[in-house]
C-alpha positions as a printed NumPy array, in Angstrom:
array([[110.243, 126.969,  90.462],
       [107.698, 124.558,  89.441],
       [106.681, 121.86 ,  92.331],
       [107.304, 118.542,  91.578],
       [104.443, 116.525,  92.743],
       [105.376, 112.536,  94.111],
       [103.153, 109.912,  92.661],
       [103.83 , 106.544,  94.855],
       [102.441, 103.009,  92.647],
       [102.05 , 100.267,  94.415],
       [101.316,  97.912,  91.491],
       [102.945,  94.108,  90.803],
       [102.859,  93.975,  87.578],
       [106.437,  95.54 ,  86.979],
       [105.549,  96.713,  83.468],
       [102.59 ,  98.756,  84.4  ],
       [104.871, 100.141,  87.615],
       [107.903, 100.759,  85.873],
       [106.316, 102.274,  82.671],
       [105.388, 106.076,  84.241],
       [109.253, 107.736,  84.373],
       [109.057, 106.873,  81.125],
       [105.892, 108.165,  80.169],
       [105.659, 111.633,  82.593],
       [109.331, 113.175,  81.527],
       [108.496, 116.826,  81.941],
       [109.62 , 116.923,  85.421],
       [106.172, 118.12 ,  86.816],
       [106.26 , 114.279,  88.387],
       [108.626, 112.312,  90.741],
       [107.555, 108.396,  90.938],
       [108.494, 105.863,  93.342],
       [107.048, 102.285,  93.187],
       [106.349, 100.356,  96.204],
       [109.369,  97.55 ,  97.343],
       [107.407,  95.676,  99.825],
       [104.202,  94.77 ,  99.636],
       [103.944,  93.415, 103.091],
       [105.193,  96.241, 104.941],
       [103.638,  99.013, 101.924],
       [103.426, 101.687, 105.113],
       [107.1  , 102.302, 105.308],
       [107.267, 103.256, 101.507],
       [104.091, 105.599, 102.242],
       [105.645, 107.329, 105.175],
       [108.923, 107.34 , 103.95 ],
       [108.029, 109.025, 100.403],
       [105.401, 110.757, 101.228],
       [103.136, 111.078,  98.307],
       [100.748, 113.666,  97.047],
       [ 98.867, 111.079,  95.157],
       [ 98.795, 107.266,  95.047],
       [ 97.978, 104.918,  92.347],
       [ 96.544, 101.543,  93.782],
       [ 96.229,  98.211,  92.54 ],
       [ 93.631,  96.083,  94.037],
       [ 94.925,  92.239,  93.389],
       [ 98.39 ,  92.728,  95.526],
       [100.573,  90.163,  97.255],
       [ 99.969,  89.724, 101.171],
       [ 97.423,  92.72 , 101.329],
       [ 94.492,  93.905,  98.784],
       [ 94.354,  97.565,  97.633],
       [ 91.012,  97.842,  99.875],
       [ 93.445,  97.206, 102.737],
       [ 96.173,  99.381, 102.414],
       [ 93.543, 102.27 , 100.936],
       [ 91.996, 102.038, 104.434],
       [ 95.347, 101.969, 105.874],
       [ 96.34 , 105.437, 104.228],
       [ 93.049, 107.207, 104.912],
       [ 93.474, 106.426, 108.865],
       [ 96.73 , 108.827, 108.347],
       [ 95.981, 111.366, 105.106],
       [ 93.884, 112.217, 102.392],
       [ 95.946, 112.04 ,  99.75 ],
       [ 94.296, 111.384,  96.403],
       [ 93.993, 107.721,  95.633],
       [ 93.632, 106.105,  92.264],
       [ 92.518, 102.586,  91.9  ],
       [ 94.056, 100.518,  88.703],
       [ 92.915,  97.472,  88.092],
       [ 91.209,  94.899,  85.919],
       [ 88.69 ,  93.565,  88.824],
       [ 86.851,  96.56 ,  87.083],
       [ 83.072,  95.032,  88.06 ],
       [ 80.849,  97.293,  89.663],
       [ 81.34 ,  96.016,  93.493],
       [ 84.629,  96.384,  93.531],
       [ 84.17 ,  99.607,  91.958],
       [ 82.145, 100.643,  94.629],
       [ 84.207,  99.54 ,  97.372],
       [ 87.028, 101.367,  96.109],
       [ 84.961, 104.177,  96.6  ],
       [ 83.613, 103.452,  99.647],
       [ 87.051, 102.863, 101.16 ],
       [ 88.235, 106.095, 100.117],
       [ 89.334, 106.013,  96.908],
       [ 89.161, 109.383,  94.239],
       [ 89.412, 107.775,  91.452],
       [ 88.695, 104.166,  89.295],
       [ 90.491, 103.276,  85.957],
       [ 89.984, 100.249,  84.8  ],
       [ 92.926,  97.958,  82.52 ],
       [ 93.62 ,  97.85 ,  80.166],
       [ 93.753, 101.569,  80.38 ],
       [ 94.442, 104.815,  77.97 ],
       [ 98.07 , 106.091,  79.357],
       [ 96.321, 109.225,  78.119],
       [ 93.19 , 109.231,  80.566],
       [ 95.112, 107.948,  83.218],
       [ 97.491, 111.289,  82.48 ],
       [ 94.38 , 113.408,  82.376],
       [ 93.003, 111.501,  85.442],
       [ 96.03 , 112.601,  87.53 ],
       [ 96.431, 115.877,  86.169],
       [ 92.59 , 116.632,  87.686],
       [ 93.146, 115.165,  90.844],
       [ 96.602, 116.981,  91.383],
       [ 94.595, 120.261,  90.501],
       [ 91.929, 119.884,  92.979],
       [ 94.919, 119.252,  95.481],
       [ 96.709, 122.718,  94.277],
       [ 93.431, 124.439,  95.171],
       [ 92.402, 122.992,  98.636],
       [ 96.152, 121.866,  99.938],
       [ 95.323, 119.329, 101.64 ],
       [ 96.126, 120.107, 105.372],
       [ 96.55 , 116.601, 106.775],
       [ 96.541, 116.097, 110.627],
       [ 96.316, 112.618, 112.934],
       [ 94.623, 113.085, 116.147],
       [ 94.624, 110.769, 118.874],
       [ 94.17 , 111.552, 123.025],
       [ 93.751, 115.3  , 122.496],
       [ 97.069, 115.49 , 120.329],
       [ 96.782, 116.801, 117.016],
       [ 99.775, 115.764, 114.316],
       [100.197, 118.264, 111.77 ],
       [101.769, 116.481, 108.605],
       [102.223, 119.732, 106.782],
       [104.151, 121.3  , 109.111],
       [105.361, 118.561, 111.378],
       [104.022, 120.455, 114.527],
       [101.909, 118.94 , 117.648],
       [ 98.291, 120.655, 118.755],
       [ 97.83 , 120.858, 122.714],
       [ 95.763, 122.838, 124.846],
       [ 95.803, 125.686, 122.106],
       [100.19 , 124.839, 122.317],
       [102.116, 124.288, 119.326],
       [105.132, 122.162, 119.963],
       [107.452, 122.448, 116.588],
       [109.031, 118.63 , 116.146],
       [112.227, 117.823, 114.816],
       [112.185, 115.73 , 112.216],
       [112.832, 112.608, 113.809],
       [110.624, 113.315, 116.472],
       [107.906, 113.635, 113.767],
       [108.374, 110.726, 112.434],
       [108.576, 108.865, 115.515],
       [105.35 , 110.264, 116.797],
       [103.884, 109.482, 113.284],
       [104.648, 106.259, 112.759],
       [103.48 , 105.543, 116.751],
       [ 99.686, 106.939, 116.139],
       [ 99.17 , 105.07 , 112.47 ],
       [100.6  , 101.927, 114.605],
       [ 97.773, 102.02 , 116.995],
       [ 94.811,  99.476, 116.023],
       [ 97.729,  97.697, 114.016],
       [ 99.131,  94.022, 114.385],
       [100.8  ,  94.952, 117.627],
       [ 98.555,  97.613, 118.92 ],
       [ 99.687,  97.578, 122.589],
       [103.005,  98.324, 122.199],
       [102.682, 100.566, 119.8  ],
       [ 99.628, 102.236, 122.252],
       [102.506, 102.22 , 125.592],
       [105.294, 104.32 , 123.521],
       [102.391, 106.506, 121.807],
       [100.998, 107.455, 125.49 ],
       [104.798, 108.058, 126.744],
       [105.203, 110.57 , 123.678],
       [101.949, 112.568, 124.499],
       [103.067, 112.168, 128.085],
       [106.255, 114.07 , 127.126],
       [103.95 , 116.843, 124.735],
       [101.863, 117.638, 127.673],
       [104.425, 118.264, 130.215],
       [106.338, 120.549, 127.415],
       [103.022, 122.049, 126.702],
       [102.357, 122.71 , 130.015],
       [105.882, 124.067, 130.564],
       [105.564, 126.537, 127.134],
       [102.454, 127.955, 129.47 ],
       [103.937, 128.57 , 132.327],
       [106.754, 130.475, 130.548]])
């Protein structure tokens, strides 16, 4: 069976986000644009993308923002689209982590080709995507937790809990987000601890 690879826009102009079902129809492609622009992490985490197309002019947030958002959590591929196409903003696309530019108006065409390269390099390397913070390493592939040399194997609320806990560190509301994060490694270690023991 062919994968089906998740694209994730996060674009305001509802033309430009709504256009791609209708454009990709060979199935290859499952697309999803973004709800909320003020809270754009929940559709991230929720959907789970293997490649992102960005705007840069957004309500609330810029692209830059939410492009250094993602890369504190993954590597998916990121492609800018926008019309603030002059070289600074260019380069701070890059900079913050972006793949690719295009600039608008655009060719639906080289935007196709665009996405079709970047999805290729990401069937070669497959992007193994882990979060580490306090010795804890969060496997996104495999929804799994690194200790001591320990796996722990998460269910998937657990996963998402833990997750959504380490991206919310350095957030608007970093110190309760750091007290639940240290009671969840808390709760690793001693299971760790008691998976060595066994």
């Amino acid at each position: 069976v062919e994968k089906v690879y998740r694209i994730l826009i996060v674009e305001d102009d509802m033309t430009i986000a709504k256009c791609w079902p209708h454009i990709w129809k060979s199935g290859e492609y499952e697309t999803r644009s973004a709800e909320n622009f003020e809270k754009y992490m929940n559709d991230f985490l929720d959907f789970e993308p293997q490649l992102l197309m960005l705007d840069i002019g957004l309500p609330f947030f810029n692209g830059f923002h939410w492009c250094q958002e993602i890369r504190k959590v993954s590597q998916v591929p990121i492609m800018f689209l926008s019309s603030l196409d002059d070289n600074m903003n260019i380069v701070m696309a890059m900079n913050m982590g972006g793949d690719e530019f295009i600039e608008k108006p655009f060719d639906l065409n080289v935007v196709t080709a665009k996405v079709q390269a970047l999805l290729d390099d990401l069937r070669i390397s497959g992007l193994v995507k882990l979060l580490e913070h306090d010795g804890i390493m969060l496997n996104l592939g495999d929804a799994t937790v690194l200790y001591q040399d320990q796996k722990v194997e998460l269910t998937k609320n657990e996963f998402r809990i833990l997750q959504i806990l380490i991206c919310s560190v350095g957030s608007a509301r970093p110190s309760i987000a750091a007290t639940w994060l240290g009671r969840a490694i808390a709760a690793v270690r001693i299971f760790a601890g008691d998976q060595m023991d066994a």
